[in-house]
N, C-alpha and C positions, 0 to 999 in steps of 0.2 A: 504494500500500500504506500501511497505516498501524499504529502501535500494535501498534494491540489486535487486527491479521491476525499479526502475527511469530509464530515457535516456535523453541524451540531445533535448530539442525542444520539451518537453511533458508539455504540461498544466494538467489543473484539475485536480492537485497529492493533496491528501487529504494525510495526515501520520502527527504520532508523531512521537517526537523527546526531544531526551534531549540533551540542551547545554553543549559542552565540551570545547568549548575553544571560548572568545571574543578579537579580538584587540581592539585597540584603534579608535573610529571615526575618520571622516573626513569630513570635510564642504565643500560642494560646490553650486554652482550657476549656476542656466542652465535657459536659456527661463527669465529673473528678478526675477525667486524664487530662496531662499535657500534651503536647506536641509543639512543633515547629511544622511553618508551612513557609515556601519560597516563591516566588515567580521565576522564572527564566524562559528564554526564546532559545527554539532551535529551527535549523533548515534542511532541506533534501535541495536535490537540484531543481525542483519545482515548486516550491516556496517557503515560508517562515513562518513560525506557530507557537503561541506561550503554549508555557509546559507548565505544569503544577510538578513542585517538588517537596514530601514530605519528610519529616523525620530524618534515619539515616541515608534518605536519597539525598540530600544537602549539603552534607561532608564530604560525602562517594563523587559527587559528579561534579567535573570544572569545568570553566567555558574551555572552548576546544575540546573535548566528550565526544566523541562518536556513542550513540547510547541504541539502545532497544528496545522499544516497547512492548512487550507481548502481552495481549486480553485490556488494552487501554480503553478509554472512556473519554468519547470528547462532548463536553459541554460550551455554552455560552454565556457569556457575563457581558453588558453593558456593548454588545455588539460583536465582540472578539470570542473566537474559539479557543479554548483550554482544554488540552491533552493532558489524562493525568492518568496516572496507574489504576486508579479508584481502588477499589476493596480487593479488587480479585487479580488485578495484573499484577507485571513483574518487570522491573528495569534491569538491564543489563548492560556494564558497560563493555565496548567491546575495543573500545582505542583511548588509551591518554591522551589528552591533548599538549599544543605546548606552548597553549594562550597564559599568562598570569592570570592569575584570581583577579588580585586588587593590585596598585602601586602600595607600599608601604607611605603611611605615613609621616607628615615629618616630626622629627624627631627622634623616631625608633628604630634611623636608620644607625648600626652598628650595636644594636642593644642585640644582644644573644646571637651573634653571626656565626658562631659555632654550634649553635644547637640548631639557627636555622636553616644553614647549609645540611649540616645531617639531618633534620626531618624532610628536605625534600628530595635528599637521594636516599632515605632507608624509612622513609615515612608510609604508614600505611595504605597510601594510595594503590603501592604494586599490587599489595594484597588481594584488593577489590576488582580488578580488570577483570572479567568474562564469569563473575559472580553473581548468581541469581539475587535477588532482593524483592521479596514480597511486601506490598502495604498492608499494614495491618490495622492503621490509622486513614482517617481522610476519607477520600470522593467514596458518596455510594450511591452516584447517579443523579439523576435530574433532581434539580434542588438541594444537592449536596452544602453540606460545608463549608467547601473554598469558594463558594458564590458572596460567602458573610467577608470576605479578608481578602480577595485577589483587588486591588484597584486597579 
């Protein structure tokens, strides 16, 4: 599948994707759990699409992410379609990227360059490449959740 087949209200979208742009998370509380919820956009070679990003899909995926959808869920908020894992998909990534997160802010530049340099050549990212990841939180279809928090 790709792009420019999606619509709004369509389950079982299987497609890759590469991340192009992540905001910044957001915590919330629903039902006495936590979570965290993300925005980011990704592309195929036929267009560009927010993604919804839960929990530990947040840490796992950077911009530049080749990822993979399988059993996703695309809804609509405020005109724009949002691709999310919902309840029952699974993202996978399947390529690191070699876009930066963020610039470092200033100030912080030289505060722990020894531990930053080794968390990003022995930091858990390798771990996660072509690892399943189930939502167990989040989207569960029309009227979901991240309709309350996506802006």
């Amino acid at each position: 599948m790709k792009v420019k087949d999606l619509k709004p209200k369509t389950g079982k979208v299987d497609i890759t994707l590469e991340i192009t742009q992540k905001s910044e998370p957001k915590e919330f509380s629903k039902f006495g759990s936590t979570g965290k919820v993300c925005n980011a956009k990704a592309k195929d070679e036929t267009g560009e699409i927010a993604v919804t990003l839960w929990n530990e899909q947040i840490d796992i995926v950077k911009i530049g992410d080749k990822v993979q959808i399988i059993n996703g869920y695309v809804s609509e908020y405020q005109g724009e379609m949002q691709l999310s894992t919902g309840k029952f998909g699974q993202m996978k990534v399947l390529g690191k990227g070699e876009l930066p997160e963020a610039k470092e802010e200033p100030g912080e530049e030289g505060e722990n360059e020894e531990e930053s340099e080794e968390d990003s050549e022995e930091g858990p990212e390798g771990d996660y490449e072509g690892t399943d990841y189930e939502s167990d939180e989040g989207a569960e279809g029309p009227g979901n959740f991240e309709e309350e928090f996506i802006e």
